[in-house]
C-alpha positions in Angstrom: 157.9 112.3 59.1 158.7 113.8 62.7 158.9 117.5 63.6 163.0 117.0 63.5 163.5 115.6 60.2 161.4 118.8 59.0 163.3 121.3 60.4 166.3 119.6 59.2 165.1 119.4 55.3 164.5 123.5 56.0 167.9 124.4 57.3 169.0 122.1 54.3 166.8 123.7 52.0 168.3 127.2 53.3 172.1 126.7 52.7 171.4 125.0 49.4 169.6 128.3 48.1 172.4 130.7 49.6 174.8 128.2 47.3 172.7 128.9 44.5 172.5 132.9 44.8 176.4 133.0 45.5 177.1 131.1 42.1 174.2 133.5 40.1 176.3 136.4 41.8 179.5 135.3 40.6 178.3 134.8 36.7 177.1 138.1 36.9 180.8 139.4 37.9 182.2 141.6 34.6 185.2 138.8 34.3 184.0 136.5 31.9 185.0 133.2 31.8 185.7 130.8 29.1 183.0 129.2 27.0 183.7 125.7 28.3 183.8 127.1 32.0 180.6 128.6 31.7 178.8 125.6 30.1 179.5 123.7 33.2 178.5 126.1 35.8 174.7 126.4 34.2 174.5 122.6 34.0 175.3 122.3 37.6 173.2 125.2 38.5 170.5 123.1 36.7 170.9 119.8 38.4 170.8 121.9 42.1 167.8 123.6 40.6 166.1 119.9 40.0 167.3 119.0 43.3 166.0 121.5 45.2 162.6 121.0 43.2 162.6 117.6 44.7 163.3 118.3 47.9 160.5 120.5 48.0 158.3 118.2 46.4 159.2 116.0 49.3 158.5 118.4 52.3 154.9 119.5 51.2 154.1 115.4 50.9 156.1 115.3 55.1 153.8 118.2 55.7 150.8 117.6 54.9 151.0 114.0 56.7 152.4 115.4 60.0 150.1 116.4 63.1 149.2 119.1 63.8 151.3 120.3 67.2 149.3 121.7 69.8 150.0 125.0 71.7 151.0 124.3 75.2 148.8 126.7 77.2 150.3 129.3 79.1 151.7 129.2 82.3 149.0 131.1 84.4 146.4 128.4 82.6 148.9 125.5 84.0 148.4 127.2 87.6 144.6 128.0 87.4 143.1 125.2 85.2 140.9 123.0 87.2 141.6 119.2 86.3 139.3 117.5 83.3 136.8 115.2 84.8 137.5 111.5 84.5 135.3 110.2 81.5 132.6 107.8 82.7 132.5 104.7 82.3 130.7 103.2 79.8 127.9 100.7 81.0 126.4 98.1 78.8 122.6 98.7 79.0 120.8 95.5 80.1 117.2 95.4 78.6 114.3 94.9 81.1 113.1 91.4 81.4 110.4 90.0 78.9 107.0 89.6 80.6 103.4 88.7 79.1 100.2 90.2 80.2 96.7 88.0 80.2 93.3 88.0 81.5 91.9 84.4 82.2 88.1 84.2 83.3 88.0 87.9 84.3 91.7 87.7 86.5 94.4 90.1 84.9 98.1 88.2 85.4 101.5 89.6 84.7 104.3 86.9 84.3 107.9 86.1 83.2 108.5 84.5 79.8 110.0 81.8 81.7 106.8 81.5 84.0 109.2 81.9 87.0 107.4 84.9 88.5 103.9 85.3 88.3 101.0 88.0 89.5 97.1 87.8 89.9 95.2 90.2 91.0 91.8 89.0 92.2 88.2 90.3 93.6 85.2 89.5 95.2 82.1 91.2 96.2 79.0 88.8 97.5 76.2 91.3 98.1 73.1 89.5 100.5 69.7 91.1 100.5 67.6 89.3 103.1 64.1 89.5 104.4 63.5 87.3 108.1 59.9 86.5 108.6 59.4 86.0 112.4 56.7 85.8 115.0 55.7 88.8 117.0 56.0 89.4 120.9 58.5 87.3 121.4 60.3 87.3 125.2 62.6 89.6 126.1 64.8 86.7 127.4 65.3 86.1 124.0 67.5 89.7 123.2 68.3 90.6 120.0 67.4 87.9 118.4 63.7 88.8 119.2 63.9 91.1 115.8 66.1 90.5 113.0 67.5 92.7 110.8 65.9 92.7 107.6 68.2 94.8 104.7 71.3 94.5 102.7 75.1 94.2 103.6 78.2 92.8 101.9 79.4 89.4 103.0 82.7 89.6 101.7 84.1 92.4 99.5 87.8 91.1 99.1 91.1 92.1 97.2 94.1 90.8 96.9 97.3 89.4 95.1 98.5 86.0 94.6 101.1 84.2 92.2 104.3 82.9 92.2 108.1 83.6 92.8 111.6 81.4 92.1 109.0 78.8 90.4 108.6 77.3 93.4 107.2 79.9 95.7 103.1 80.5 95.8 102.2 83.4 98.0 98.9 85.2 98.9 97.9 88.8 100.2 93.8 89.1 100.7 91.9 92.1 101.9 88.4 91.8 103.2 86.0 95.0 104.0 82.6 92.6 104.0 81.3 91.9 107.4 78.2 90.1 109.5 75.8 91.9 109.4 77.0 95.2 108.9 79.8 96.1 106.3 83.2 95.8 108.4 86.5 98.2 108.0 89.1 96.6 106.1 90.8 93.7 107.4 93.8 91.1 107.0 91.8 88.4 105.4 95.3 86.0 104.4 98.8 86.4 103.7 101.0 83.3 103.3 103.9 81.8 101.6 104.3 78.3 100.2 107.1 76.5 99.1 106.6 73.2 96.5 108.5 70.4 96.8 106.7 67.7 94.7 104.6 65.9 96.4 105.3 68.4 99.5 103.6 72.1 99.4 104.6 73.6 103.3 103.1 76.9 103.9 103.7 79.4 107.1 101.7 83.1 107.6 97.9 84.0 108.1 95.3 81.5 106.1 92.9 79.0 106.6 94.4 75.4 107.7 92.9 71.9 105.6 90.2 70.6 108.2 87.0 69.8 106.0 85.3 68.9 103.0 82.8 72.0 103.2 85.9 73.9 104.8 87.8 73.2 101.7 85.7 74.2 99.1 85.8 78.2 98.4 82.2 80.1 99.3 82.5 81.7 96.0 81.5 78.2 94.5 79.6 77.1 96.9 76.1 75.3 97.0 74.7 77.7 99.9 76.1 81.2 101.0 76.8 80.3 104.0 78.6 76.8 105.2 76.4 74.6 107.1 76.5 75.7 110.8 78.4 73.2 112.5 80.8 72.9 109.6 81.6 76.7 110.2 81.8 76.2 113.9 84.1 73.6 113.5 86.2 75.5 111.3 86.8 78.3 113.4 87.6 76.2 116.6 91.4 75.4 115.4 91.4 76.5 111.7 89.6 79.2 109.8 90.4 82.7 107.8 93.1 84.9 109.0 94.5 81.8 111.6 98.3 81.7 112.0 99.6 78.5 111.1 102.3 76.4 109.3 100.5 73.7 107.4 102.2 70.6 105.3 100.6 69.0 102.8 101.1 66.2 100.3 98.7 64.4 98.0 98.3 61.9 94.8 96.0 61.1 92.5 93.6 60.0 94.6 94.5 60.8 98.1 95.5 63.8 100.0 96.9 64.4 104.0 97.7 67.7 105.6 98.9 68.7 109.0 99.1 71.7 111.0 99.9 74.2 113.5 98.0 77.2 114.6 98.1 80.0 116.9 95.7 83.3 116.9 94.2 85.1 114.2 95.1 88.5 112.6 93.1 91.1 113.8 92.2 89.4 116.7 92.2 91.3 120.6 95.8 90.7 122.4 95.5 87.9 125.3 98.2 86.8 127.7 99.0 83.7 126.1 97.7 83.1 122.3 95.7 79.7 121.7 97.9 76.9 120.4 96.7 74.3 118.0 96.9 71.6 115.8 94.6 70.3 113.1 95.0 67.4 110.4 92.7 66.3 106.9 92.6 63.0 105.8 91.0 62.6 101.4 91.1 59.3 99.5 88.9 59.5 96.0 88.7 55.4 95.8 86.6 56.0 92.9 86.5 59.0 90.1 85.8 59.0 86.4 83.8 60.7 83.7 80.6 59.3 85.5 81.0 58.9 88.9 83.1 60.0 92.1 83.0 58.3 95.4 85.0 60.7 98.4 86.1 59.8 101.5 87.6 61.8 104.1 88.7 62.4 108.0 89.2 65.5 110.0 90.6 66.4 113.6 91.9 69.0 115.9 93.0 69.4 119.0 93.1 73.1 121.2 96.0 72.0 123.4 96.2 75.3 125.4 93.3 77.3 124.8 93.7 81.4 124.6 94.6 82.7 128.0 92.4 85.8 128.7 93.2 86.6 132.5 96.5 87.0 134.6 97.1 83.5 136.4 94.5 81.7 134.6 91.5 81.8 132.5 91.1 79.7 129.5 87.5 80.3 128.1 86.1 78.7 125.3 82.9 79.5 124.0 80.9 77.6 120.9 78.3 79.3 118.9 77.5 80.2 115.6 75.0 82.1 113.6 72.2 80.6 111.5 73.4 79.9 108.0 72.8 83.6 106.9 74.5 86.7 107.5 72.8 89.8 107.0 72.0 89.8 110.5 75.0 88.9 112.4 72.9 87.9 115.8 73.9 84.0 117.5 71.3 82.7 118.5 72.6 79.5 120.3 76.0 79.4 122.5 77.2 77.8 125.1 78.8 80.5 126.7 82.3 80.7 128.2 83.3 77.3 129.6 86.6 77.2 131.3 88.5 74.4 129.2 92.0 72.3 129.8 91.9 71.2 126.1 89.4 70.9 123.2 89.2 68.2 120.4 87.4 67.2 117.7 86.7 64.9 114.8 85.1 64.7 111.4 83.8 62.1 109.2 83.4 63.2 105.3 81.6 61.2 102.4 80.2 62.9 99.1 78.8 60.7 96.1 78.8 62.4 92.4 77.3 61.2 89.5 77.4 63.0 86.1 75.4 66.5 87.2 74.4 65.3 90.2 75.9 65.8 94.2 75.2 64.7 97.5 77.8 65.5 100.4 77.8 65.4 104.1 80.0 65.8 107.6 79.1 65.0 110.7 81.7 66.4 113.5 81.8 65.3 117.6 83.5 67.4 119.9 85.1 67.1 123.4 85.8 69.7 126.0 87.7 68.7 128.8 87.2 71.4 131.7 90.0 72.8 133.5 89.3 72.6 137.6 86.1 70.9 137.3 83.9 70.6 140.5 82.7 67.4 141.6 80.1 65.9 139.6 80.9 68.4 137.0 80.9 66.4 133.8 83.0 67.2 131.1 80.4 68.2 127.7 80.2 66.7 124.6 78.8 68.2 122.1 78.4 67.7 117.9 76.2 68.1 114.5 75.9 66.9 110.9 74.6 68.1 107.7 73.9 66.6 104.4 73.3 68.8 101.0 72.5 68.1 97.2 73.4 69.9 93.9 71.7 69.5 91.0 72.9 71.4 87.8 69.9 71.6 85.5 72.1 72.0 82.5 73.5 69.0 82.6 78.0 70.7 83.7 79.1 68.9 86.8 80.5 70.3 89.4 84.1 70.1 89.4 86.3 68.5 91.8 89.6 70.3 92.8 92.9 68.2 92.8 94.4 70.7 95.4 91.7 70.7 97.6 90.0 67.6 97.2 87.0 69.4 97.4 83.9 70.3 94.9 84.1 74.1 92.8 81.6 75.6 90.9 80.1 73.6 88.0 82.4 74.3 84.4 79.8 76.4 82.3 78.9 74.8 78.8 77.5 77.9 77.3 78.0 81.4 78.9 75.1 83.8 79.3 74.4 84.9 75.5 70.4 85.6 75.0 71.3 86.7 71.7 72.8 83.1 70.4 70.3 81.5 73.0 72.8 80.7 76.1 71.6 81.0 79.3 74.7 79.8 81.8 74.3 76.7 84.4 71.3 76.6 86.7 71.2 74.2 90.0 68.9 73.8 92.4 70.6 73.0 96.0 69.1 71.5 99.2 70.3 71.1 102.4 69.5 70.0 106.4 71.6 70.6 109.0 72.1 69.9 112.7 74.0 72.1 115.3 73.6 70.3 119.1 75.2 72.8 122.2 73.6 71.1 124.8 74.6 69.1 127.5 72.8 67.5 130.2 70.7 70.5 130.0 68.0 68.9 132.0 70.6 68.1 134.9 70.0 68.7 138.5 73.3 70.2 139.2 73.4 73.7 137.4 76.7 74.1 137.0 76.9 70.7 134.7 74.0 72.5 132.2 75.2 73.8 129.3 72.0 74.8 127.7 73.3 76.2 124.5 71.0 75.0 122.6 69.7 73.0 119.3 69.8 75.0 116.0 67.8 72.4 112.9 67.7 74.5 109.3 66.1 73.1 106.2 67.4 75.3 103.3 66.4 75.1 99.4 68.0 76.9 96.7 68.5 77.9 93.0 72.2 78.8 91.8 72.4 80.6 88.4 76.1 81.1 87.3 75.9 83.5 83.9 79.6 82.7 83.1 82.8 82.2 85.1 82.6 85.5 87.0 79.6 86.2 87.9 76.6 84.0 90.2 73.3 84.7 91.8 71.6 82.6 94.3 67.9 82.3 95.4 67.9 80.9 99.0 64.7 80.4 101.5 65.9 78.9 104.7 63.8 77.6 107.5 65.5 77.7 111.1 64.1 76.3 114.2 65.4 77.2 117.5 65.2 74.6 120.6 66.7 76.4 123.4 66.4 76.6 127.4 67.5 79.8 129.2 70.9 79.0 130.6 69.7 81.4 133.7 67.7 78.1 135.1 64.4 80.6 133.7 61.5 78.9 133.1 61.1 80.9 129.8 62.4 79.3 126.8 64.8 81.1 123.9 63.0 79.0 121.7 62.0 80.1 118.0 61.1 79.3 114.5 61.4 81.8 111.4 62.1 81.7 108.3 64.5 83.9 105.7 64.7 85.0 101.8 67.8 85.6 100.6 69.9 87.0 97.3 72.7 86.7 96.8 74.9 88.8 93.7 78.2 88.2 93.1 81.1 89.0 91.5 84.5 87.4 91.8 87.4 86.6 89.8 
């Protein structure tokens, strides 16, 4: 009932009550009136009475239904009130996106439910301790290489992120603080992105282009610590860590092919023109089953404009490499700075496996073509091969890699458990290698010499891997040293030594 109709019943209720009083006043006059007359008078007084009752009955029911009115505040509040602030809006709360947390052979990985987005963190520290046994009184022609450092440094001591994004996204960031020969400040190791389009993976930033079987592999599974010497030469001619590149690669079952294009390397010293590159891989696995594995493979690059390190010209390239150990960082054949046009090489790979059982090898040819050579100057050729074995005592195999097309660390049977009587996978490794920087070194005409001599190593090793995570190698190397000064002395840089080695790592 509204506030009207309420105020009506009252003024309703008010007249009907003054009605009543004025006829009790009038039978309370001294004139008194007939029976009859009387009679009707209290029956209608009655009936009122009973009407009035209901109409009260009636407005306590409207009452106690109708709303409360509210005062309207006074006119000063009206003026001064500052206006209510507009309620907020009400947001539905969206609940943060499902993700699982695992740890797979030591790597910690955070992913969506749907596997869209993934994170793994990883690490590596490879820890050498090396002892060099050399002869003593050897030349002063011969520099630094006259003593080697016997002592302890970290190889590699690497952290970093990889995973995925969108599903079909890979990307890498990698941190390296190890160094040769002395521990090194922390450095842009590799930071990439790769899309997959099956059978297509195209990847563009700072990594280390396909160009090898041994380049392939990862050193963390490696037979050796170190790659064989010209393998790592090679490597770092066109390819190799922290190279800028965009690199396409498909592959089957049996048969990989990648393709790319490099620049500089992160880190690297600013020249006037950066180095520009191309280098392809070539894998066909014609055979590979439980027993055996027959690879096949072809490598190449090509340095079409070498680094340019002067104003109006200048376009050194120099080869060298260390022996294949790294505790003392000293080269000890080169061929010094040859002024080149273009560079190219190319690489022949073959490994056999059978059960427990590896042999692989590599043998790489390389071209310089100088830039402005005099007459008679001939352009040098230059190359080296290597062949190595793995034998895994406890019978795992070493396993190959599908991406790579290359061989990883043998699968371990039975972790390191002396208490159940589980001792890992042992292999014993051997390898010889051959690294060739001469060129008609014997030549009349000095300036076609390159005398950077021949660098032979005989290496023999044992591998112990306690689990997935861990590994410790045993290596004694032999290194012999067949080298004319490149001054036109008649005082050789030749030199035979030999080196112990352990290796303890840790990587996952």
């Amino acid at each position: 009932m509204t506030i009207n109709r309420l105020a009506s019943r009252m003024a309703l209720l008010a007249c009907v009550s003054t009605l009543a009083m004025a006829g009790h006043a009038q039978a309370q006059t001294p004139a008194t009136p007939a029976p009859g007359d009387q009679q009707a008078r209290i029956e209608a007084l009655e009936a009122q009475l009973k009407f009035l009752q209901q109409q009260i009955n009636d407005l306590k029911a409207a009452s106690a239904a109708a709303p409360v009115p509210t005062a309207a505040p006074a006119p000063a509040q009206i003026a001064t009130a500052a206006p209510a602030p507009a309620p907020a809006p009400k947001v539905a709360a969206s609940p943060l996106p499902a993700a699982t947390v695992s740890i797979a052979a030591g790597r910690p990985t955070i992913a969506s439910t749907d596997g869209a987005f993934t994170a793994t963190l990883h690490g590596v520290m490879q820890l050498d301790t090396a002892h060099y046994f050399q002869d003593k009184g050897l030349p002063a022609v011969i520099g630094n290489g006259r003593d080697l450092n016997s002592g302890s440094n970290f190889r590699r001591a690497r952290l970093g992120l990889d995973g995925r994004f969108f599903k079909n996204f890979d990307y890498s960031i990698l941190l390296d603080f190890g160094g040769n020969g002395t521990d090194g400040p922390g450095m842009l190791q590799e930071l990439f992105v790769q899309y997959n389009y099956a059978p297509f993976k195209v990847r563009i930033g700072a990594f280390a282009p396909n160009v090898g079987l041994s380049d392939a592999a990862s050193q963390n599974s490696s037979l050796f610590p170190e790659r064989a010497a010209i393998a790592e030469m090679v490597r770092g001619l066109a390819a190799a860590d922290r190279r800028y590149g965009l690199q396409v690669q498909t592959s089957g079952e049996n048969w990989l092919l990648s393709a790319a294009a490099t620049g500089g390397k992160s880190g690297d010293a600013q020249t006037f023109d950066e180095q520009q590159a191309y280098v392809g891989r070539a894998a066909f696995a014609p055979i590979k089953n439980k027993t055996w594995l027959l690879h096949l493979g072809a490598n190449a690059g090509y340095i079409a404009t070498p680094a340019q390190t002067a104003v109006g010209g200048g376009y050194p390239l120099t080869l060298t490499e260390r022996p294949e150990l790294r505790v003392d960082g000293t080269t000890l054949v080169s061929t010094g700075a040859i002024d080149a046009k273009n560079l190219r090489h190319l690489g022949a790979e073959l490994a056999v496996q059978r059960e427990n059982l590896l042999i692989q090898a590599e043998v790489f040819d390389i071209a310089i073509e100088r830039r402005n050579a005099a007459a008679g100057v001939s352009d040098p050729k230059f190359g080296g091969w290597y062949i190595e074995s793995g034998w895994v005592l406890t019978g795992e195999s070493r396993r190959y890699n599908a991406a790579t097309f290359a061989f990883d660390a043998p699968a371990i049977a039975h972790p390191f458990d002396p208490k159940a009587g589980k001792w890992g996978a042992w292999e014993l490794a051997a390898r010889y290698s051959v690294l060739d920087l001469n060129h008609h070194e014997t030549a009349l005409l000095a300036a076609d010499r390159v005398r950077g001599g021949e660098q032979t190593i005989w290496s023999a090793g044992l591998n112990w891997f306690p689990n997935s995570v861990t590994k410790f190698s045993l290596d004694y190397l032999d290194v012999d040293i067949d080298r004319l000064d490149p001054a036109g002395g008649v005082v050789p840089l030749s030199q035979g030594y030999q080196a112990v080695n352990l290796r303890s790592q840790f990587a996952f």
